[in-house]
C-alpha positions as a Markdown table, in Angstrom:
| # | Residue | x | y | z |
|---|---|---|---|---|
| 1 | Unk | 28.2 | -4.9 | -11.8 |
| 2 | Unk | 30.6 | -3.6 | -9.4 |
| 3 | Unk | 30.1 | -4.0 | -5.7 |
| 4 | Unk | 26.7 | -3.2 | -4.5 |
| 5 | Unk | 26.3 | 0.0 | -2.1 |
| 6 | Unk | 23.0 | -1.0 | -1.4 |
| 7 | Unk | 21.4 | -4.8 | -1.1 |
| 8 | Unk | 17.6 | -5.0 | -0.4 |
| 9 | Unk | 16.0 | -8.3 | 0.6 |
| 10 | Unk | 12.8 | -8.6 | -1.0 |
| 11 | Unk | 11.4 | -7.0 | -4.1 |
| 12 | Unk | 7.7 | -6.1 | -2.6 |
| 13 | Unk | 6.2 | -2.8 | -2.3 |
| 14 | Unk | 8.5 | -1.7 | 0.6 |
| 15 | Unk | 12.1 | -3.0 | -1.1 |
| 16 | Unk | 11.6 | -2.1 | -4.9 |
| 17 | Unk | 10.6 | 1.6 | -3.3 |
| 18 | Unk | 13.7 | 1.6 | -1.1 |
| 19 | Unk | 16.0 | 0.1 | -4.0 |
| 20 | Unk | 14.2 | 2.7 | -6.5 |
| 21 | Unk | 15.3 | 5.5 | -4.4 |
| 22 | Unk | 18.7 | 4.3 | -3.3 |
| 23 | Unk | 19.5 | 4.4 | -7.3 |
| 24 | Unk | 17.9 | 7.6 | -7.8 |
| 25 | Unk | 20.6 | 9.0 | -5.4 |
| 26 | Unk | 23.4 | 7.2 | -7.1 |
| 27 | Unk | 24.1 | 4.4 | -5.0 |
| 28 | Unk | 24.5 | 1.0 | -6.4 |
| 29 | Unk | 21.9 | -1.3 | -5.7 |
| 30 | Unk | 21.2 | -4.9 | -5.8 |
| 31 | Unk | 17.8 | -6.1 | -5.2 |
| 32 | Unk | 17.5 | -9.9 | -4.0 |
| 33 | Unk | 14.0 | -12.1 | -4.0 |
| 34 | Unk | 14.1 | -15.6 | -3.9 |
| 35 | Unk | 10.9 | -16.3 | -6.2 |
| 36 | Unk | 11.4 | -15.4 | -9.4 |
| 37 | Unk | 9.6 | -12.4 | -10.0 |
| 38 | Unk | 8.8 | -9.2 | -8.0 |
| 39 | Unk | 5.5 | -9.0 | -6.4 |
| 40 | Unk | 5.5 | -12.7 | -6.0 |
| 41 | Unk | 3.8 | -11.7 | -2.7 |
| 42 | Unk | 1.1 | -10.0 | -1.3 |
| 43 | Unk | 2.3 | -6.8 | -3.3 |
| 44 | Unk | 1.4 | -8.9 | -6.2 |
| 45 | Unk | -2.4 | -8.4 | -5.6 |
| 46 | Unk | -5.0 | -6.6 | -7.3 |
| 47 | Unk | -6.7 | -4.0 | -5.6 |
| 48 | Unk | -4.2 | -0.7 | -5.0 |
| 49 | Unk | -6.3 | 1.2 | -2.8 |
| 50 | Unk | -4.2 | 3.9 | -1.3 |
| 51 | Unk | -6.4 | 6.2 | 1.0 |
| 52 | Unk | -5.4 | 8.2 | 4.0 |
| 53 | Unk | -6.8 | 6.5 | 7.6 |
| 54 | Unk | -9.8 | 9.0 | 9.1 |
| 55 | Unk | -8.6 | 12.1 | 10.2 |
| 56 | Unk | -9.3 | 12.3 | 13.5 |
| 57 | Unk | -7.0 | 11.1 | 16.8 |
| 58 | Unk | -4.0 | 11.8 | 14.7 |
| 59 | Unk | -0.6 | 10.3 | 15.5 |
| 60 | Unk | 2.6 | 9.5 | 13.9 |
| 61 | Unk | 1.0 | 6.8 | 11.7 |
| 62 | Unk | -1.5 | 8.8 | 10.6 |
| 63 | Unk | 0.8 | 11.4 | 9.5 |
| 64 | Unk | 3.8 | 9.5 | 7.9 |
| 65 | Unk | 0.3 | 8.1 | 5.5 |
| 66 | Unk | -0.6 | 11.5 | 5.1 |
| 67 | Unk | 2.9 | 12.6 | 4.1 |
| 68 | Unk | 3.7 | 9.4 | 1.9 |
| 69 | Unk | 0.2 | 10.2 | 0.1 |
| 70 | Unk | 0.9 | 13.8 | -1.1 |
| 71 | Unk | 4.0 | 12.9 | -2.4 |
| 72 | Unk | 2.6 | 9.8 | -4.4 |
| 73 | Unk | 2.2 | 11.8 | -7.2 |
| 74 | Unk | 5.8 | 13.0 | -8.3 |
| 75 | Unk | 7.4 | 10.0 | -7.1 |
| 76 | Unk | 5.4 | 7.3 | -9.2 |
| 77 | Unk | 5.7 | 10.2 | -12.3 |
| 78 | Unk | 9.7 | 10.0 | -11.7 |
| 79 | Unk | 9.1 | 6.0 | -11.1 |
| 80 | Unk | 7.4 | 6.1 | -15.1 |
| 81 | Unk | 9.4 | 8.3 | -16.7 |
| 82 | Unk | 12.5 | 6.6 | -15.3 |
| 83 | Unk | 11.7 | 3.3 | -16.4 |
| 84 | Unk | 9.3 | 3.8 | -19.1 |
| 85 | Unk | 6.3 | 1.7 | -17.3 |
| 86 | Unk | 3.5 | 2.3 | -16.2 |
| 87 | Unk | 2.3 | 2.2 | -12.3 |
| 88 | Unk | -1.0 | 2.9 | -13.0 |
| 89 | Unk | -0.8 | 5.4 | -10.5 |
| 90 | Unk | -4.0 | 8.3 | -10.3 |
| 91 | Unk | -5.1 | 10.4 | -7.4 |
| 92 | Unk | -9.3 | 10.1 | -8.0 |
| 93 | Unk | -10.0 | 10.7 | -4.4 |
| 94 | Unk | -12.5 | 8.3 | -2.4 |
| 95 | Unk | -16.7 | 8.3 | -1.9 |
| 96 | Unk | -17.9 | 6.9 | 1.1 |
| 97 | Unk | -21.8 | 6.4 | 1.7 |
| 98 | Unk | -23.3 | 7.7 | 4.9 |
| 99 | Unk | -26.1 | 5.5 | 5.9 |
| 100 | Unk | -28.0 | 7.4 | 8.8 |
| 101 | Unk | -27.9 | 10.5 | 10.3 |
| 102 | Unk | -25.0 | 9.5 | 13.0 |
| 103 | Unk | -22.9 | 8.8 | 10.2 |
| 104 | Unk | -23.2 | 12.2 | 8.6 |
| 105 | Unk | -22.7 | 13.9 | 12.1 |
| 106 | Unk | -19.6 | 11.8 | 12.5 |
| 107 | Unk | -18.0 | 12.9 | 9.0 |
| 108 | Unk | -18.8 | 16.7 | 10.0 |
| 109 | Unk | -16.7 | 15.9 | 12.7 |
| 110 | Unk | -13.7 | 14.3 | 10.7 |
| 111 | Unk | -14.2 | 17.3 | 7.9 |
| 112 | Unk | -13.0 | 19.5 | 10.7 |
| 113 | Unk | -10.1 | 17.1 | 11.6 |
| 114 | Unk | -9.0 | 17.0 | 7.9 |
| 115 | Unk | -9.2 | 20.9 | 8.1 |
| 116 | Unk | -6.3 | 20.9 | 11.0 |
| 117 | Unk | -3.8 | 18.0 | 9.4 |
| 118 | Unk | -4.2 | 18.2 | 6.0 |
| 119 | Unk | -2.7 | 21.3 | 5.5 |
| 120 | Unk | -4.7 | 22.9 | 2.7 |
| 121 | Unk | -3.3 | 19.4 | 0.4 |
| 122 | Unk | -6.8 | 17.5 | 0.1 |
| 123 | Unk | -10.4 | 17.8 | 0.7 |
| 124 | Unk | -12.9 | 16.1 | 2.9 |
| 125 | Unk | -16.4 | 17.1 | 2.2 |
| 126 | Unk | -19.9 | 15.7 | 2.8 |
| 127 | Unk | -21.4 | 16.1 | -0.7 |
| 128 | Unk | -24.9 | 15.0 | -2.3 |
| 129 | Unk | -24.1 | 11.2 | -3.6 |
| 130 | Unk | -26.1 | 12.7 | -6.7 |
| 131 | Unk | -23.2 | 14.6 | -7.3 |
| 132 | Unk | -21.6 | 11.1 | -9.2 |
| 133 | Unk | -22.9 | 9.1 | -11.6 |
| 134 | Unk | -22.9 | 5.4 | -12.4 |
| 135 | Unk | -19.9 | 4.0 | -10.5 |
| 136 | Unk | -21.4 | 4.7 | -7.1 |
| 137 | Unk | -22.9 | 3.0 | -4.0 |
| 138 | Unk | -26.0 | 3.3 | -1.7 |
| 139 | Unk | -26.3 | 5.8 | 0.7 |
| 140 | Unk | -29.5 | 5.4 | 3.4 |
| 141 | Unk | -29.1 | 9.5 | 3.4 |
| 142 | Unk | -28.7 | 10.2 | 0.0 |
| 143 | Unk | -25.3 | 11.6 | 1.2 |
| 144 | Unk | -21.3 | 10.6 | 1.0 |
| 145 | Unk | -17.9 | 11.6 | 2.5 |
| 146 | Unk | -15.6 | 12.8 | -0.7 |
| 147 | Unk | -12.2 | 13.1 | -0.1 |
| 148 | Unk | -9.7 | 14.0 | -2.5 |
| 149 | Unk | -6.4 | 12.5 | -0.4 |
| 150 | Unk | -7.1 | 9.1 | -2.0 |
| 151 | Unk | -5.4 | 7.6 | -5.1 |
| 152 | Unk | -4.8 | 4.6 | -6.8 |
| 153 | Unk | -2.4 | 2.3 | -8.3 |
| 154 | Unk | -2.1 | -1.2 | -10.2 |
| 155 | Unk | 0.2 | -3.0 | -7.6 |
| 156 | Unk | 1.6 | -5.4 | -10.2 |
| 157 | Unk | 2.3 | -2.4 | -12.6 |
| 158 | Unk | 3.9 | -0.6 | -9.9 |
| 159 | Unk | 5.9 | -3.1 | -9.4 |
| 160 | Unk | 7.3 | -3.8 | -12.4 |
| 161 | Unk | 7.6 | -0.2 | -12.9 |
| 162 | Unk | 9.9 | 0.2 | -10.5 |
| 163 | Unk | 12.3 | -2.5 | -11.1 |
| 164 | Unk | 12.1 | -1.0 | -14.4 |
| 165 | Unk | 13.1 | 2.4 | -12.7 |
| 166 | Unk | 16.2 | 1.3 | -10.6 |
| 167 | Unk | 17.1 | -0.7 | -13.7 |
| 168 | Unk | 17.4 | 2.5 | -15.4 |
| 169 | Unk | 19.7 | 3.8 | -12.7 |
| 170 | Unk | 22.0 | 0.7 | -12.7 |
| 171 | Unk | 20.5 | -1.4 | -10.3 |
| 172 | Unk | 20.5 | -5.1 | -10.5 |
| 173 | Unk | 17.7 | -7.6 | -9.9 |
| 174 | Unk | 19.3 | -11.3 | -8.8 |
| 175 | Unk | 16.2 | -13.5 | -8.2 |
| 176 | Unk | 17.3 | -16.8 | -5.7 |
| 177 | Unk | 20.1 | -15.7 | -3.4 |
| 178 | Unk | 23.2 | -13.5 | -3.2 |
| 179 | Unk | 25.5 | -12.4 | -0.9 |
| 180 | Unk | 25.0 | -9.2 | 1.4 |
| 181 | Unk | 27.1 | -6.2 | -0.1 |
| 182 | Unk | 27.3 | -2.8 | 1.4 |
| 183 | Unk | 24.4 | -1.9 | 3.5 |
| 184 | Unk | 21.6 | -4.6 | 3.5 |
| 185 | Unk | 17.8 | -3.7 | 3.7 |
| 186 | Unk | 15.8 | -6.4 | 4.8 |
| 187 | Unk | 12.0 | -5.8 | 3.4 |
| 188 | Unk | 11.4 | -9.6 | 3.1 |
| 189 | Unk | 7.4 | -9.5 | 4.7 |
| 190 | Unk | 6.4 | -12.0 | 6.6 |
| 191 | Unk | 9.3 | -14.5 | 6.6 |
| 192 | Unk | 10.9 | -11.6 | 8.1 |
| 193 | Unk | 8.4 | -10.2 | 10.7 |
| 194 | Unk | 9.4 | -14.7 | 11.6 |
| 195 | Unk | 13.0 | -14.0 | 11.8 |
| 196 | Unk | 12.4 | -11.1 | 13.8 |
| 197 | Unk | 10.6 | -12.3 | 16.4 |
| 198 | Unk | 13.1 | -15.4 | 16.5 |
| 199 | Unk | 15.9 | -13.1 | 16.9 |
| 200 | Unk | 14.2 | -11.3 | 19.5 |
| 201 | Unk | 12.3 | -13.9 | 21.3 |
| 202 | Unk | 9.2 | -12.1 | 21.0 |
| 203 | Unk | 5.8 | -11.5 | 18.8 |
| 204 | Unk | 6.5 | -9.0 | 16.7 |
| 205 | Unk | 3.8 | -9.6 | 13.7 |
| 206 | Unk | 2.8 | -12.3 | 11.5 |
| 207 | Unk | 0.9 | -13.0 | 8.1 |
| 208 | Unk | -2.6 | -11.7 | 7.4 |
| 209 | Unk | -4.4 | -13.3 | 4.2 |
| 210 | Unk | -6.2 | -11.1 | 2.1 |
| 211 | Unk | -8.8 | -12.4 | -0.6 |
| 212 | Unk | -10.1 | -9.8 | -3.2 |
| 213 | Unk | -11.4 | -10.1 | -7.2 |
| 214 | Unk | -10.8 | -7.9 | -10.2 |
| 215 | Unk | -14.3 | -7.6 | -12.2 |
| 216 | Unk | -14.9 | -6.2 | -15.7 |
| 217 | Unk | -16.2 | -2.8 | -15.2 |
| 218 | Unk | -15.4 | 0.3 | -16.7 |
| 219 | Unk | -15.8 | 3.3 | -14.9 |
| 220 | Unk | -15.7 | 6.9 | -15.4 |
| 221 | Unk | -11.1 | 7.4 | -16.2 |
| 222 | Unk | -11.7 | 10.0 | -13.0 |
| 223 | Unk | -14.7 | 8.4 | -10.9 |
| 224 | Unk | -13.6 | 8.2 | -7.1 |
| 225 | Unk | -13.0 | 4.3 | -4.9 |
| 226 | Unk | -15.1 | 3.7 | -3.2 |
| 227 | Unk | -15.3 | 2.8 | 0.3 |
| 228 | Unk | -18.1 | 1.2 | 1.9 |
| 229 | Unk | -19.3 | -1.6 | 4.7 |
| 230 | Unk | -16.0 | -2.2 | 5.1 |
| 231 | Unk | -14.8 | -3.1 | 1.6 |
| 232 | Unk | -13.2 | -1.2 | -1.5 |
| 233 | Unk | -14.6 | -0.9 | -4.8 |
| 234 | Unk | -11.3 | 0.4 | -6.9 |
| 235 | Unk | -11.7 | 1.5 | -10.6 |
| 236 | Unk | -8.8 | 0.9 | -12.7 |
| 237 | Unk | -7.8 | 2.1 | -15.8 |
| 238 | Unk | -7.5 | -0.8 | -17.4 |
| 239 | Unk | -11.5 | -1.4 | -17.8 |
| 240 | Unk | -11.8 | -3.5 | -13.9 |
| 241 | Unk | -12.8 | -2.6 | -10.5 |
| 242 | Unk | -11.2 | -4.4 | -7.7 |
| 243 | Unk | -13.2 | -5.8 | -4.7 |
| 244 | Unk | -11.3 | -6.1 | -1.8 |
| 245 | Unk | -10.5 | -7.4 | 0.7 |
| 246 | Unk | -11.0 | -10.2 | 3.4 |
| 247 | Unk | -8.4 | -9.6 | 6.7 |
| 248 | Unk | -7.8 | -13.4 | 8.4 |
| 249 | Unk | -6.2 | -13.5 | 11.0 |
| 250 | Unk | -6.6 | -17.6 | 11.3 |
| 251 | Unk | -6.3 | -19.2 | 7.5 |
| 252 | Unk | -5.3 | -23.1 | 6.4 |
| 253 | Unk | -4.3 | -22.0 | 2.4 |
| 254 | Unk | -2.5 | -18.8 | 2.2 |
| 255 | Unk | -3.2 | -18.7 | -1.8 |
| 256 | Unk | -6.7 | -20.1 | -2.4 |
| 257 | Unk | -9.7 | -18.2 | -2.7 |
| 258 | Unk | -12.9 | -19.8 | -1.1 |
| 259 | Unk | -16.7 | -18.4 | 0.1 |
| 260 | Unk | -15.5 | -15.5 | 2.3 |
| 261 | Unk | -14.3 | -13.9 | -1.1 |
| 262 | Unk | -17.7 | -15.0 | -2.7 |
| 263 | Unk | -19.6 | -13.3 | 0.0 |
| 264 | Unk | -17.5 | -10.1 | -0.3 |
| 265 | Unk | -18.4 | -9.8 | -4.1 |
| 266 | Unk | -21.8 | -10.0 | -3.3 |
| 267 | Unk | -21.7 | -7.6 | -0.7 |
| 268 | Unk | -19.8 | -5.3 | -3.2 |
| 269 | Unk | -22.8 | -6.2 | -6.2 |
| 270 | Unk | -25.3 | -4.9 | -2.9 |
| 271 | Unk | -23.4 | -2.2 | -2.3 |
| 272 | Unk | -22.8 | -0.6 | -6.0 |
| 273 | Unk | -25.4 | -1.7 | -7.8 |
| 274 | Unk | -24.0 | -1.2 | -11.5 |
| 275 | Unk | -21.3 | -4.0 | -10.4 |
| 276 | Unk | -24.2 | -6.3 | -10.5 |
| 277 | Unk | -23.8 | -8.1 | -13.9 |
| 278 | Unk | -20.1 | -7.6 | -14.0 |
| 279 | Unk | -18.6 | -10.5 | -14.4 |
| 280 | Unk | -15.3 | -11.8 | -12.2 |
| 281 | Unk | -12.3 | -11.8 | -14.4 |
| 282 | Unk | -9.8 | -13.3 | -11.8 |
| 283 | Unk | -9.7 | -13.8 | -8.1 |
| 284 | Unk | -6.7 | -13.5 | -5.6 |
| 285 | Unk | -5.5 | -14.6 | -1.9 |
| 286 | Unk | -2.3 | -13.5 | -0.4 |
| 287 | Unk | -0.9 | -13.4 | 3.0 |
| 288 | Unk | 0.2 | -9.2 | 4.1 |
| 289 | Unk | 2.8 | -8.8 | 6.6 |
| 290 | Unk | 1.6 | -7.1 | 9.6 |
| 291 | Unk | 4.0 | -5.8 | 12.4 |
| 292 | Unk | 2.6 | -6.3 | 15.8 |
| 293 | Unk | 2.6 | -2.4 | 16.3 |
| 294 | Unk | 0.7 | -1.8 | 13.5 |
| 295 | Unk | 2.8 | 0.6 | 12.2 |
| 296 | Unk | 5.5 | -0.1 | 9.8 |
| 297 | Unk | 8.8 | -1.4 | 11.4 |
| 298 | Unk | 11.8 | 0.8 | 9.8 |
| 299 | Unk | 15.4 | 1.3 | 11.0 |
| 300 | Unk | 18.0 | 0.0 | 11.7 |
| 301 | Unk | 18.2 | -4.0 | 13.1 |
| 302 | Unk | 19.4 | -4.1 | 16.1 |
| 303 | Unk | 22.9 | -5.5 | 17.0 |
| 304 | Unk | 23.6 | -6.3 | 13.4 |
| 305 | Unk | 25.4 | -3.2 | 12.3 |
| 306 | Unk | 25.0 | -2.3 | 8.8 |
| 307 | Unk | 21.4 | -4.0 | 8.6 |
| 308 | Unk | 18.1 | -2.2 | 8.3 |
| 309 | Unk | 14.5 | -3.3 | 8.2 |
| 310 | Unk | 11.7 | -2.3 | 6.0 |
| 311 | Unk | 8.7 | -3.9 | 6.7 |
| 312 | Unk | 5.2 | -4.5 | 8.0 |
| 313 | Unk | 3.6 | -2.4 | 5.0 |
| 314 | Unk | -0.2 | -4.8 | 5.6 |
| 315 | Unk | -2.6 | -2.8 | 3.9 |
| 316 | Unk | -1.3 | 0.3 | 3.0 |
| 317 | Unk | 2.0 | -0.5 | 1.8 |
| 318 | Unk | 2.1 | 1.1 | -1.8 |
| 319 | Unk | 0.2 | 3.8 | 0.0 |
| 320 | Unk | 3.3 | 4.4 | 2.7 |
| 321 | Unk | 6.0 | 3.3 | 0.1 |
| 322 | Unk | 7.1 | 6.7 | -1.2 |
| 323 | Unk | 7.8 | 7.7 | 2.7 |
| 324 | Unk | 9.6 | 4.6 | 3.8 |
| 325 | Unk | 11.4 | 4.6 | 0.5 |
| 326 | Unk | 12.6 | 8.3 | 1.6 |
| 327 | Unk | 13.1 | 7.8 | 5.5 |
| 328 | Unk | 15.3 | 4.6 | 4.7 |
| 329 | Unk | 17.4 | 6.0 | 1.7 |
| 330 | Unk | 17.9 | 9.0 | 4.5 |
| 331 | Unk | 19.1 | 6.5 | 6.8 |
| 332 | Unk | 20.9 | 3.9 | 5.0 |
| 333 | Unk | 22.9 | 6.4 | 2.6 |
| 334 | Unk | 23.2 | 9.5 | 4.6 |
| 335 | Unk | 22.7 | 8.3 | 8.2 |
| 336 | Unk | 19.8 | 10.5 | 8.8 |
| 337 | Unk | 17.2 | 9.2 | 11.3 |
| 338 | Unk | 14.0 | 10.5 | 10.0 |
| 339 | Unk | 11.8 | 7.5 | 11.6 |
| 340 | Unk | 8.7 | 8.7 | 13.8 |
| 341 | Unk | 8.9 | 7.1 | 17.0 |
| 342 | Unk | 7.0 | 4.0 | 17.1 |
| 343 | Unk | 7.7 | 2.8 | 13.9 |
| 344 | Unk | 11.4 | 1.8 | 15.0 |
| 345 | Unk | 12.2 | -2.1 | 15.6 |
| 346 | Unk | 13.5 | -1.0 | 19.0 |
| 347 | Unk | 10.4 | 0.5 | 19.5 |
| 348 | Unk | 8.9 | -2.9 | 19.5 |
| 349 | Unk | 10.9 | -4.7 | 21.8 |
């Protein structure tokens, strides 16, 4: 391959996005990962929920999700037809059960909120939990939030998909090490929110282990996620639904699976009671990198010229991946500085 334009660190959710999109505008790209596979980390999971945060106090986050969410749809379609996999990618929209009267006032509230920032694009709609059959939870009401904003995606199909993708486009995949060529993207998770806050002297995230558990159920090919005490329940076409997942802060094994993820599937069994015969088909613990802002840190790296950062995706990082894979191909390729404020690694220093 001839000298790369483009060398990304780390083939998770954040750098196989920002490598895919590099390539789809032509520039050579070399993606590095020193395991030897993508997704080795915690964009190697299981659950691919990719839902909007509530839409009420809105701010940049907030709408950089919002943004990266309504254009999910064309980019994983390009991503497939590209590289000829599959991302399991489908936006099925999200129930969530309203337990007491409070709650239902509360989601009146937020269906006015979604009303003012999401433009016409999705719903949010108190509706009759009657309204869907089998694959849904309890409500105390009898009532649920629906909102059509949500999607979902098989993280280690999207993966591979897109490798597949910049493949396609002439990208290269070196698994181990390499050297730097061109401009380098650093989306290496939480090794690198460590060598950031080295570099810097200061906190700026850290690792946050996630336990969830793929059981054999199959739902309805359009029934919603679901979203309830604090878990998600998401059908996949593929004949599972996902329970997940645990957020430690403080962990001993960053890979092993013990009786917090036990206690969730149980929970999940409570909460939707068709799940409660399903049987577990695998479980799965991984560490998520989480930036100290919360947001996701993008931009360039301070004082090293020529070196960016992509990172800090936690939770929602195939939700937020087709927007940093957009703001960071604007950057790195055209110099366009698209980044909300907040998100920037100066902005955290």
């Amino acid at each position: 391959m001839a000298m790369a334009d483009v060398t990304v660190r780390g083939g998770g959710a954040f750098g196989l996005a920002c490598a895919w999109e590099c390539a789809r505008r032509g520039a050579k790209v070399r993606l590095v990962e020193r395991a030897q596979r993508v997704g080795s980390g915690a964009s190697g999971g299981l659950e691919g929920a990719l839902s909007p945060h509530v839409p009420e106090n809105w701010n940049p986050k907030k709408q950089f999700q919002f943004e990266s969410l309504v254009m999910a749809e064309p980019f994983w379609a390009a991503v497939n037809a590209t590289g000829g996999g599959d991302a399991g990618y489908a936006r099925i929209g999200r129930i969530m059960p309203l337990q007491d009267d409070a709650a239902v006032a509360r989601a009146a509230e937020r269906a006015q909120g979604a009303a003012r920032h999401w433009q016409g694009k999705a719903q949010w709609r108190i509706a009759k939990a009657a309204e869907f059959e089998g694959f849904v939870p309890r409500s105390g009401t009898g009532f649920v939030v629906h909102e059509t904003l949500s999607a979902r995606a098989n993280p280690r199909g999207a993966g591979a998909a897109l490798a597949a993708a910049y493949a396609a486009k002439g990208g290269e995949t070196v698994f181990g090490d390499a050297p730097d060529e061109g401009a380098v993207i650093w989306a290496t998770g939480v090794a690198g929110l460590s060598d950031l806050s080295a570099a810097f002297g200061r906190d700026l995230g850290g690792g946050v282990k996630g336990q969830c558990a793929s059981l054999a159920y199959s739902a309805d090919h359009d029934a919603p996620l679901i979203y309830a005490e604090g878990m998600y329940l998401v059908p996949h076409a593929n004949g599972t639904v996902v329970v997940g997942a645990t957020s430690e802060r403080s962990f001993d094994a960053p890979d092993t699976t013990d009786e917090q993820l036990e206690e969730l599937i149980a929970r999940a069994r409570e909460a939707c009671p068709t799940l409660a015969d399903a049987p577990v088909l695998e479980r799965w613990a991984g560490v998520r990198p989480r930036a100290a802002s919360r947001a996701p840190m993008l931009g360039a790296w301070p004082g090293r010229a020529g070196h960016y950062v992509a990172n800090g995706g936690f939770k929602i990082g195939f939700g937020v991946a087709p927007k940093v894979a957009e703001v960071m191909a604007n950057l790195v390729l055209e110099g366009r500085d698209d980044i909300p404020d907040g998100f920037r690694v100066e902005d955290c220093l």
